[in-house]
N, C-alpha and C positions, 0 to 999 in steps of 0.2 A: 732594592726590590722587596727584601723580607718586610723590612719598616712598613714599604707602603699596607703590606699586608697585615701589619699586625693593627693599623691606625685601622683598615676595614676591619679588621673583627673588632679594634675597640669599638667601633661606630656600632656595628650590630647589638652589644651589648648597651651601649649612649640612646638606642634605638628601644632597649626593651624600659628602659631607664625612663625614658620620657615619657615614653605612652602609661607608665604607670603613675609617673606622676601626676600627668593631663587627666588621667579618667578618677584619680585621687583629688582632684582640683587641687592643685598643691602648685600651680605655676601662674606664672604671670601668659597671656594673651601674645600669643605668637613663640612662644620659647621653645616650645618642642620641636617646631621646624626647624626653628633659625638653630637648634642644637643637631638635630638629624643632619642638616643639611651642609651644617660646616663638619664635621666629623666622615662623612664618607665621601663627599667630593675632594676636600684634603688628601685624604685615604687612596680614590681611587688616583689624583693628580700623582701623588710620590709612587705609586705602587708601577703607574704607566711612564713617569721619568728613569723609574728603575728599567723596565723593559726596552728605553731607547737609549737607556744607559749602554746598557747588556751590549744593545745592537752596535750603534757607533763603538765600541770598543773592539769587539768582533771584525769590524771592518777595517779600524787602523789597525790591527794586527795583521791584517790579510794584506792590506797594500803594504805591506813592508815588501813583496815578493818576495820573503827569503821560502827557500826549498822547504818542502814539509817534513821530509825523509834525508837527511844526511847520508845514511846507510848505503842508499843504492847511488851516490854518484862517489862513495871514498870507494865502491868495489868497481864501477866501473873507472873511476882514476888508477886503480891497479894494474887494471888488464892492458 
C-alpha cells in the first residue's frame, strides 16, 4: 500500500516534469500524457491492490474463528 503511494507522489512530481518540459517544447507530440498517465494510474492501481490487499487479509484472519480474548475463557475454565 506505501509503494502504491510513493509511485502517486512520484507521478505528481513526473506531472510537474512534463508540463515543463511541454511548455519548454522539449518533447515529442503526445509524451506528457502518455508519461502522466502511466505514472499515476500505475500508482493509483498498486496503491488500491494494497487496500484489497489490507482487506482480504483482515478477513482470513477473522475466519479463522479463533477467540479474540484467551483471558476471559482460561478464568471462566477456572471457576
Amino acid at each position: 500500500m506505501a509503494f502504491g503511494g510513493v509511485i502517486v507522489a512520484c507521478s505528481v512530481i513526473a506531472f510537474i516534469y512534463t508540463l515543463v518540459s511541454y511548455f519548454m517544447g522539449h518533447v515529442s507530440p503526445g509524451w506528457s500524457s502518455l508519461m502522466i498517465s502511466i505514472w499515476f494510474l500505475g500508482g493509483v492501481q498498486l496503491l488500491f491492490i494494497g487496500v484489497v490487499g489490507q482487506y482480504v487479509g483482515k478477513t482470513y484472519i477473522e475466519s479463522k474463528e479463533r477467540p479474540r480474548y484467551n483471558v476471559e475463557k482460561f478464568l471462566n475454565h477456572e471457576e
